[in-house]
Backbone as JSON Lines, residues from 0, in Angstrom:
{"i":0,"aa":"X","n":[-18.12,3.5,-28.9],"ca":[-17.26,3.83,-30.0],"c":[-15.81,3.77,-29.51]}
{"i":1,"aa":"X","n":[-14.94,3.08,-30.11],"ca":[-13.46,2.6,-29.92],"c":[-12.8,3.58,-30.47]}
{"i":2,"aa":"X","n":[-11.25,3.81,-30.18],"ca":[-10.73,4.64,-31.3],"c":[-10.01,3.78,-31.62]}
{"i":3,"aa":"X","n":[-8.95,4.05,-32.54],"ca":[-8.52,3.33,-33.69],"c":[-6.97,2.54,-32.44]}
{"i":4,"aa":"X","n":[-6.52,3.53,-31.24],"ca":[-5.41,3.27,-30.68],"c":[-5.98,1.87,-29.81]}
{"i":5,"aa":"X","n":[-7.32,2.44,-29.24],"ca":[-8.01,0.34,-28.35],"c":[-7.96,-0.62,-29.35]}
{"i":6,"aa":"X","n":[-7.54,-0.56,-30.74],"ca":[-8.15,-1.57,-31.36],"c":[-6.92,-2.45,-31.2]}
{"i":7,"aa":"X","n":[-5.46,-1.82,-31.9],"ca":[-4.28,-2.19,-31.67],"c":[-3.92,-3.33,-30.59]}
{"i":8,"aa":"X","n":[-2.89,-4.16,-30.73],"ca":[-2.49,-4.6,-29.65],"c":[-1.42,-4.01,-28.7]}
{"i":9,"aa":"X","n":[-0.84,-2.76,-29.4],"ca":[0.02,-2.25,-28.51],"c":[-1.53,-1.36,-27.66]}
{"i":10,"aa":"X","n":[-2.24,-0.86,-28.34],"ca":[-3.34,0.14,-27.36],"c":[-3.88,-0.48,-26.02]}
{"i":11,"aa":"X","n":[-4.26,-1.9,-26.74],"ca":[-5.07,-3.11,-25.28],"c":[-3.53,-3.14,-24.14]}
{"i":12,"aa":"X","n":[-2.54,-2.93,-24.69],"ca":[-0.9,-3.11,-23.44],"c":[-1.21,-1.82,-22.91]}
{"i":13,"aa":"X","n":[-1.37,-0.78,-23.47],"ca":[-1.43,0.98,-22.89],"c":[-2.43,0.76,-22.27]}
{"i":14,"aa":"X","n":[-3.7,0.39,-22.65],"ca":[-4.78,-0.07,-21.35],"c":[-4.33,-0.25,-20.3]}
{"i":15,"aa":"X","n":[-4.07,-1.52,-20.62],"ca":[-3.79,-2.63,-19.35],"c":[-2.89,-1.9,-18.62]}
{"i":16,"aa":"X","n":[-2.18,-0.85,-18.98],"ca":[-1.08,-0.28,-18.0],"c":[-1.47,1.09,-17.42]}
{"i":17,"aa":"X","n":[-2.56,1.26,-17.91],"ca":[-3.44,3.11,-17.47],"c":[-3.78,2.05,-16.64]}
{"i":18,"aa":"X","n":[-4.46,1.31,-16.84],"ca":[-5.85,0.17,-15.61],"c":[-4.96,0.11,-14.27]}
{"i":19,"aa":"X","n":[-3.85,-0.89,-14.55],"ca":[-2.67,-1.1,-13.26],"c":[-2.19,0.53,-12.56]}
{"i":20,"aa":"X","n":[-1.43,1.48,-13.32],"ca":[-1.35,2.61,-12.47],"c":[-2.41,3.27,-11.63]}
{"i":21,"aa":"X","n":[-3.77,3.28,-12.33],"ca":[-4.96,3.94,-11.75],"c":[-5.38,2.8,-10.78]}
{"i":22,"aa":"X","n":[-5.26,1.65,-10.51],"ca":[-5.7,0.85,-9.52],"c":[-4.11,1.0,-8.37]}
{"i":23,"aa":"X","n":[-3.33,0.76,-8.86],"ca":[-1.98,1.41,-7.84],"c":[-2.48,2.19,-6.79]}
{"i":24,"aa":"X","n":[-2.26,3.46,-7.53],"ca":[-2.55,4.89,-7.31],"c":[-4.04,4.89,-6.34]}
{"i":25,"aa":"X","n":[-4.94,4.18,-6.66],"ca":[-6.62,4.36,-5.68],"c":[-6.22,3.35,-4.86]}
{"i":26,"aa":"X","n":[-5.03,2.44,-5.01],"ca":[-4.94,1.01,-3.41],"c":[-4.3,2.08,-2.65]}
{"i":27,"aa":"X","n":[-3.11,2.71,-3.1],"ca":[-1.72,3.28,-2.71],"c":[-3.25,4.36,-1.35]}
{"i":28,"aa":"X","n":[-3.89,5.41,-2.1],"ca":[-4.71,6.13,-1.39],"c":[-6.11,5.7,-0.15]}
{"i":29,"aa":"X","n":[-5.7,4.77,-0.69],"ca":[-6.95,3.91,0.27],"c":[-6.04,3.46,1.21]}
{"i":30,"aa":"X","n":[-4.76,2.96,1.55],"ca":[-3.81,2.26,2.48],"c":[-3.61,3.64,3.19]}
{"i":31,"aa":"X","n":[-3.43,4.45,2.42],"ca":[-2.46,6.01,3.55],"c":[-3.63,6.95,4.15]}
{"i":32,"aa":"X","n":[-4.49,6.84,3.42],"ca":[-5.7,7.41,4.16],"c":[-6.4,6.33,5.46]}
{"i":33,"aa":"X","n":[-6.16,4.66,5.47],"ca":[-6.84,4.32,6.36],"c":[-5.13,4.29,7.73]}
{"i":34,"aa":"X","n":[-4.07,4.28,7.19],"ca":[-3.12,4.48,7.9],"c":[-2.86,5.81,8.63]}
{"i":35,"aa":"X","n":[-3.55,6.42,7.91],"ca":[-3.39,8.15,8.93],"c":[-4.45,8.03,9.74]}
{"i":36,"aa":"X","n":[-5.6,7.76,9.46],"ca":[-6.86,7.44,10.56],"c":[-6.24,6.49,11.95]}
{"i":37,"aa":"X","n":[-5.4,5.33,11.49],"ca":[-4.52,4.85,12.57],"c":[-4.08,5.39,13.29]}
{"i":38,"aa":"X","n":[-3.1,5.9,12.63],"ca":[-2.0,7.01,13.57],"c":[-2.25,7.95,14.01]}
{"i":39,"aa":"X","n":[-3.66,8.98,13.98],"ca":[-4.09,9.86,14.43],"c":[-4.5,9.2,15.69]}
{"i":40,"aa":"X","n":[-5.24,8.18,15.99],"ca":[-6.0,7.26,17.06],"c":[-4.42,6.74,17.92]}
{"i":41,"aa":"X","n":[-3.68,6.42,16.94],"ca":[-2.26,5.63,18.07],"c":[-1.91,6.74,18.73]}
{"i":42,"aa":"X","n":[-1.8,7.56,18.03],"ca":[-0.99,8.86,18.8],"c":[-1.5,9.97,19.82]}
{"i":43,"aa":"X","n":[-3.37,9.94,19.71],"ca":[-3.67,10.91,20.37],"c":[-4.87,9.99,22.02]}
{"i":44,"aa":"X","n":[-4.66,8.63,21.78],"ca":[-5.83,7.81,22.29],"c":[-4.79,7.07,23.17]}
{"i":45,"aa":"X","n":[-4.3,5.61,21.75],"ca":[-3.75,4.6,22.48],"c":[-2.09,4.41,23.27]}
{"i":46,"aa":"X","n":[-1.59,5.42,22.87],"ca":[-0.18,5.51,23.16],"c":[0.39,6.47,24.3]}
{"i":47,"aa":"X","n":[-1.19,7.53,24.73],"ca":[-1.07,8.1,25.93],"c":[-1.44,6.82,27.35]}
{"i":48,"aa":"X","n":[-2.12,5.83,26.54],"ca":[-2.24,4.72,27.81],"c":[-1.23,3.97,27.9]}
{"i":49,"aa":"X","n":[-1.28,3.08,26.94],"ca":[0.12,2.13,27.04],"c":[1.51,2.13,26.75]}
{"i":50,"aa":"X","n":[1.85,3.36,25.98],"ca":[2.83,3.53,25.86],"c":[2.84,3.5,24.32]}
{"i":51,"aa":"X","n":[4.07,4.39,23.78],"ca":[4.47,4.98,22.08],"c":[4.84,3.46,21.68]}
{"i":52,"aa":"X","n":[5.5,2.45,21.76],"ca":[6.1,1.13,21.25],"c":[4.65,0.55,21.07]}
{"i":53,"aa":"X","n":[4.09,0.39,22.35],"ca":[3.2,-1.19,22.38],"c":[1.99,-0.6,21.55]}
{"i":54,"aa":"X","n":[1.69,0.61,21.72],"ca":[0.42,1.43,20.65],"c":[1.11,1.12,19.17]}
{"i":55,"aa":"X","n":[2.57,1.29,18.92],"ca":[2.84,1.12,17.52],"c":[2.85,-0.3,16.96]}
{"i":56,"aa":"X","n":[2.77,-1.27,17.56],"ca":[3.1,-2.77,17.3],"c":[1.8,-3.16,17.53]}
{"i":57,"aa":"X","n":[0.54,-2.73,18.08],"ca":[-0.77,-2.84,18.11],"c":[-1.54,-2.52,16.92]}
{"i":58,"aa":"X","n":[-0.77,-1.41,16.59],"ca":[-1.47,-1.1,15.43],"c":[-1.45,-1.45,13.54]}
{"i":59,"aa":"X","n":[-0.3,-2.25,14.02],"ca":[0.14,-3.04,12.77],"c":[-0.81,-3.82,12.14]}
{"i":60,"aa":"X","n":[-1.88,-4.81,13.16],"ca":[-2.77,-5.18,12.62],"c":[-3.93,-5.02,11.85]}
{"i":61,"aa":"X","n":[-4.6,-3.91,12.81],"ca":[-5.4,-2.93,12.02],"c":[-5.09,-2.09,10.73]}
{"i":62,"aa":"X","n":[-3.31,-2.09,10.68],"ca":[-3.18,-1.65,9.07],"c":[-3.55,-2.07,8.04]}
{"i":63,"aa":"X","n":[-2.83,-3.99,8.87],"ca":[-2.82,-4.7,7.59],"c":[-4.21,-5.22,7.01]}
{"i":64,"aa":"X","n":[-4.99,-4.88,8.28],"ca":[-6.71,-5.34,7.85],"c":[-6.9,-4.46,6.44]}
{"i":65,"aa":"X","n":[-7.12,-2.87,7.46],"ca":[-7.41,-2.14,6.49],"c":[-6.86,-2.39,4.97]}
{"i":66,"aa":"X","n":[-5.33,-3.07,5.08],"ca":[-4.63,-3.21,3.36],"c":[-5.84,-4.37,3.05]}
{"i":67,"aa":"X","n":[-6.03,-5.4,3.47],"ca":[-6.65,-6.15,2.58],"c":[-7.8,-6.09,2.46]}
{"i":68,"aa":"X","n":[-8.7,-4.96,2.93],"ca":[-9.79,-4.49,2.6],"c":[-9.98,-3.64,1.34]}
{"i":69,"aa":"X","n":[-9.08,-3.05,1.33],"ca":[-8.45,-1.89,0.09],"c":[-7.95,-2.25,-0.86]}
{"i":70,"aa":"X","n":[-7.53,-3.67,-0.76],"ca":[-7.09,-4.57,-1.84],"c":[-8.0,-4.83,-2.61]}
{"i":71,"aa":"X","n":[-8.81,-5.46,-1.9],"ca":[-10.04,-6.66,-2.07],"c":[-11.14,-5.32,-2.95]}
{"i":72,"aa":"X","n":[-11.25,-4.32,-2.95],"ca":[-12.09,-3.23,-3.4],"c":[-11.79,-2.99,-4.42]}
{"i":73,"aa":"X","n":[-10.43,-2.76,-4.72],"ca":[-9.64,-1.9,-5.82],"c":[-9.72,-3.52,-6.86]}
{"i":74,"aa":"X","n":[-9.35,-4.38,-6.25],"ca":[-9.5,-5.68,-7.21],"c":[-11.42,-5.44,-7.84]}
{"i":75,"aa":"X","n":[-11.6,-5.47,-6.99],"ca":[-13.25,-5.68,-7.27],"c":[-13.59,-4.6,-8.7]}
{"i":76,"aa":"X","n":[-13.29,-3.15,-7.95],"ca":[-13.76,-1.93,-8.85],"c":[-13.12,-1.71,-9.86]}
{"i":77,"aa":"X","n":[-12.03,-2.41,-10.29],"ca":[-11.37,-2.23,-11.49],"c":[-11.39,-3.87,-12.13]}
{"i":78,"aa":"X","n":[-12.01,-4.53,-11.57],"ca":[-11.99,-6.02,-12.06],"c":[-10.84,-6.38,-13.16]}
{"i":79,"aa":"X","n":[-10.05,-6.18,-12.04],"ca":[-8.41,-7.1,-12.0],"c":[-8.67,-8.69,-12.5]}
{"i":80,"aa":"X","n":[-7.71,-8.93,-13.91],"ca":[-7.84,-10.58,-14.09],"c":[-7.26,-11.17,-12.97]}
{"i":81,"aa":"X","n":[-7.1,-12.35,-12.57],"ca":[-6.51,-12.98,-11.78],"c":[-5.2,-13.27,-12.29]}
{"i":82,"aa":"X","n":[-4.15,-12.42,-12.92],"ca":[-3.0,-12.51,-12.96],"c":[-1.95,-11.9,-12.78]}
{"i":83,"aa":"X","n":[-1.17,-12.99,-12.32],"ca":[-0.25,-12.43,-10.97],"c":[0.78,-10.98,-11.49]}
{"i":84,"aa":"X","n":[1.02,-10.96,-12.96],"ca":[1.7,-9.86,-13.15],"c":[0.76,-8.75,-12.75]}
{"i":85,"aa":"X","n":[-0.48,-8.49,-13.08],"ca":[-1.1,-7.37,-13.45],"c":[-1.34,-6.9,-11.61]}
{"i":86,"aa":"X","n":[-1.7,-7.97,-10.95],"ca":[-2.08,-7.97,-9.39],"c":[-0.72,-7.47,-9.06]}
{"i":87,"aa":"X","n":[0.13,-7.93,-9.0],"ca":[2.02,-7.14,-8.31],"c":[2.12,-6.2,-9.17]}
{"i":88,"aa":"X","n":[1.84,-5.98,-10.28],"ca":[1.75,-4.9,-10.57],"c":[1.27,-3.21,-9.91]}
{"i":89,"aa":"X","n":[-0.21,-3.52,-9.59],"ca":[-0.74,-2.56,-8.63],"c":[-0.21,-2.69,-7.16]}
{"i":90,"aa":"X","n":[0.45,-3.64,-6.82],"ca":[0.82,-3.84,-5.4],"c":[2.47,-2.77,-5.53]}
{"i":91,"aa":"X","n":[3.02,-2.93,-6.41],"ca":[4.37,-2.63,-6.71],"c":[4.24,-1.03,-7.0]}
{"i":92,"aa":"X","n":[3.34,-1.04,-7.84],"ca":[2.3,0.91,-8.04],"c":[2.17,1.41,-6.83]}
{"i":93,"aa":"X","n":[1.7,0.67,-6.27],"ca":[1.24,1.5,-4.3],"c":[2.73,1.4,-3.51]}
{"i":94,"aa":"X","n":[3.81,0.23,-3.58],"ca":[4.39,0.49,-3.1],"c":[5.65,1.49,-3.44]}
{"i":95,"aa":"X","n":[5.86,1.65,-4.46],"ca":[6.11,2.94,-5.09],"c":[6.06,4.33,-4.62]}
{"i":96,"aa":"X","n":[4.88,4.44,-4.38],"ca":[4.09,6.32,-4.36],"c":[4.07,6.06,-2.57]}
{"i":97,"aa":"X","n":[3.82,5.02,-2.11],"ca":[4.29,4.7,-0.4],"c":[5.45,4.75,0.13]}
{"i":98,"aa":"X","n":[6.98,4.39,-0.6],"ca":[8.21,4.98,-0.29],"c":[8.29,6.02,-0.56]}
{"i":99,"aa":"X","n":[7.76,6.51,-1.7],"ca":[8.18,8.09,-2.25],"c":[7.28,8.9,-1.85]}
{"i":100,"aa":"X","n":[6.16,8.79,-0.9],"ca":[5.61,9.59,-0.13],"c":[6.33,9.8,1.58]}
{"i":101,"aa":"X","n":[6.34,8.47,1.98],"ca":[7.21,8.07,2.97],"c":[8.71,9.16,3.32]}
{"i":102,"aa":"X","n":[9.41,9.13,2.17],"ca":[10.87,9.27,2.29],"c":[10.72,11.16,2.1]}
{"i":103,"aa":"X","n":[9.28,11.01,1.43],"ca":[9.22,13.19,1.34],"c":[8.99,13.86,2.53]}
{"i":104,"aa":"X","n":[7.92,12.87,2.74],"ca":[7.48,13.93,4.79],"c":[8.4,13.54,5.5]}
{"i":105,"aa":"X","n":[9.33,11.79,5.09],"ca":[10.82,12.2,6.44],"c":[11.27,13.11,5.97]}
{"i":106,"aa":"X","n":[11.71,13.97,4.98],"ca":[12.82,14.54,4.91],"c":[12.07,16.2,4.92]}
{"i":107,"aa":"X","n":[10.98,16.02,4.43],"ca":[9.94,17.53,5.11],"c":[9.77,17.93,6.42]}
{"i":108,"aa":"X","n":[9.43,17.21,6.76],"ca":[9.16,17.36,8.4],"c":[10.07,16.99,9.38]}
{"i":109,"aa":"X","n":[11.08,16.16,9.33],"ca":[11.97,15.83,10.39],"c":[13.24,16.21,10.13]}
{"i":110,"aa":"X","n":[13.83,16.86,8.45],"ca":[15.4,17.08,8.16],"c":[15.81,16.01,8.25]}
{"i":111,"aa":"X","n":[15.83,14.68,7.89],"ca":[16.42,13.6,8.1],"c":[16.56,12.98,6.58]}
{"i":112,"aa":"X","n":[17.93,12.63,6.72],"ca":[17.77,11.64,5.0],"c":[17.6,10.3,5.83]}
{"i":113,"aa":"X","n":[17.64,9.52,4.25],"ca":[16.8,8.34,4.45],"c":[17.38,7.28,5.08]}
{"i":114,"aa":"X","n":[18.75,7.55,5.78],"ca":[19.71,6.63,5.87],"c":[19.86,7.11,7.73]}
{"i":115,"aa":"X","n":[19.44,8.36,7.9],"ca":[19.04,9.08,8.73],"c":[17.75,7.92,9.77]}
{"i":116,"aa":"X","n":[16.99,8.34,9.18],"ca":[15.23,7.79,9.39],"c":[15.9,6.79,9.91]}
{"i":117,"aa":"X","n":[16.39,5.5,9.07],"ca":[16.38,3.98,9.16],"c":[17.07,3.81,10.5]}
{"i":118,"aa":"X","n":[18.06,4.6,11.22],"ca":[19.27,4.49,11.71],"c":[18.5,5.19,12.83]}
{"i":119,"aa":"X","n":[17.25,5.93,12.76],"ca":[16.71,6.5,14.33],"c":[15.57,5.8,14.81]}
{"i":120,"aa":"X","n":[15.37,4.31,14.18],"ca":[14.14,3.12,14.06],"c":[14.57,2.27,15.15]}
{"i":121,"aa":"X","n":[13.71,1.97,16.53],"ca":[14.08,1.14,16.95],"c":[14.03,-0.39,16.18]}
{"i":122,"aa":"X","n":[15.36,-0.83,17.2],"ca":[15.11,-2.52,16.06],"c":[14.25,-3.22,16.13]}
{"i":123,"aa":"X","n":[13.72,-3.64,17.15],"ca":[12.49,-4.0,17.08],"c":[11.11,-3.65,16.37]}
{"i":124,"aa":"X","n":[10.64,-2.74,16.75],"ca":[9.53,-1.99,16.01],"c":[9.88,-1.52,14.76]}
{"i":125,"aa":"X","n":[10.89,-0.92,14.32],"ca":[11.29,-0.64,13.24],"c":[11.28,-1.4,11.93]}
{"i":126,"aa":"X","n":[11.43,-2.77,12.17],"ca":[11.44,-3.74,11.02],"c":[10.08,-4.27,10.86]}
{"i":127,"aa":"X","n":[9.24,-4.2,11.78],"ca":[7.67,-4.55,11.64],"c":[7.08,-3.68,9.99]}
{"i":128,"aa":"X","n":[7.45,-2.22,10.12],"ca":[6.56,-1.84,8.88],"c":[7.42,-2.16,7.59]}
{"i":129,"aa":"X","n":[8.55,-3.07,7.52],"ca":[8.88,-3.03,6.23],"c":[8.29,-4.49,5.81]}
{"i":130,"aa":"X","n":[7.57,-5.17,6.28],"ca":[7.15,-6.32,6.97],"c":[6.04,-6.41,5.94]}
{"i":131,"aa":"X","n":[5.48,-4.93,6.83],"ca":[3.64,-4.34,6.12],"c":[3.76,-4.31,4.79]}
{"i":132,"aa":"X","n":[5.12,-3.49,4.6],"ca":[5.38,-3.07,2.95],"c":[4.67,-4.35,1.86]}
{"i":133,"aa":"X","n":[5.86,-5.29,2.47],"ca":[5.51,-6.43,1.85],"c":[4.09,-6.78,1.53]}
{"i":134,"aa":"X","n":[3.58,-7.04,2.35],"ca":[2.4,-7.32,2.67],"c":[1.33,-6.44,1.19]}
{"i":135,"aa":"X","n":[1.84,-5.18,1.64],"ca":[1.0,-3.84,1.0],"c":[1.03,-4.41,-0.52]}
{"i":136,"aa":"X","n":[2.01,-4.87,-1.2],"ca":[2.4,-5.1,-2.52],"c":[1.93,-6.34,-3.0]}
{"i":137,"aa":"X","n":[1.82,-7.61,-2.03],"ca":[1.23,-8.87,-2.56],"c":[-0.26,-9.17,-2.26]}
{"i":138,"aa":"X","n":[-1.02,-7.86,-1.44],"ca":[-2.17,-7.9,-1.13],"c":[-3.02,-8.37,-2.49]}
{"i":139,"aa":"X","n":[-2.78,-7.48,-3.11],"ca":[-3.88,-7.34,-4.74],"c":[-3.9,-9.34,-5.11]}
{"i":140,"aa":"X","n":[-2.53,-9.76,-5.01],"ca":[-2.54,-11.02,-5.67],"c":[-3.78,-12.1,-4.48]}
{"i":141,"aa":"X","n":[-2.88,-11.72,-3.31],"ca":[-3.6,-12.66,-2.66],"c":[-5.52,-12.28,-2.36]}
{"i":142,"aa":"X","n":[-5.87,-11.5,-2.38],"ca":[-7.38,-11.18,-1.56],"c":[-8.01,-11.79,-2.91]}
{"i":143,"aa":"X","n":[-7.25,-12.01,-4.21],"ca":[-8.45,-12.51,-5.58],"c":[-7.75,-13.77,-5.69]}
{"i":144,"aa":"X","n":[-6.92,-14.57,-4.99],"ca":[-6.96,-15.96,-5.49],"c":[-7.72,-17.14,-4.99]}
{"i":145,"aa":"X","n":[-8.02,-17.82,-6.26],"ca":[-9.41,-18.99,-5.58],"c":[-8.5,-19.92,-5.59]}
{"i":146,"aa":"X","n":[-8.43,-20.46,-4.48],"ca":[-8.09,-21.8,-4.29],"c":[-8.78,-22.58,-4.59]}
{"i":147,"aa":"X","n":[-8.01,-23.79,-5.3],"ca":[-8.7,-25.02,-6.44],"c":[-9.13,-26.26,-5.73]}
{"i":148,"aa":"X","n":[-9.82,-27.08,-5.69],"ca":[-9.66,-27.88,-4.95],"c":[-9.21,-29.27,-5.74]}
């Protein structure tokens, strides 16, 4: 049974935009939950051996796995069309609630504004996770496109 607001074409747009936030929002939680499992392991395992840098630039990969695993799910379980607005859409949703989670525990936990943070980043390592960001936001598009032949 429908209500009278799904039938609408503005209701099927309010869909389509509950669908994109709630797939955001479950990529956004699936990336920071497999990223804290990271960083718990970089910080208490791999970075007492090799060192805080080379454990953090090691572990970049295993993020970005985990993103396109979390992609590839959230596409699946919400069966995302294959179009590119609705896919950057949820990529743009996660990256969203990922700066604005990001920028709360810097400024919770360390007293640092955000201009602060950027400015105590080595250069090197430092520009790697805005890298990920990217990454984090065009995941959704890329893990569902079929290449044509």
């Amino acid at each position: 049974m429908t209500s009278e607001l799904d039938k609408t074409p503005g209701g099927e747009k309010l869909h389509g935009l509950v669908q994109v936030l709630k797939a955001g929002a479950i990529y956004f939680l699936v990336a920071v939950g497999a990223e804290f499992v990271l960083e718990v392991i970089r910080l208490q395992v791999v970075a007492l051996h090799i060192g805080e840098k080379l454990a953090e630039i090691l572990e970049i990969p295993n993020v970005l796995l985990a993103t396109m695993i979390g992609a590839r799910w959230v596409v699946d379980r919400f069966t995302l069309p294959p179009l590119p607005g609705i896919r950057l859409g949820v990529g743009l949703v996660a990256l969203c609630l990922m700066l604005i989670s990001e920028w709360t525990v810097t400024q919770a936990l360390q007293s640092l504004s955000v201009e602060g943070y950027v400015t105590s980043q080595d250069a090197a390592v430092g520009t790697i996770p805005i890298g990920a960001l990217g990454v984090l936001t065009v995941m959704p598009f890329l893990v569902g496109y079929r290449w044509e032949r």
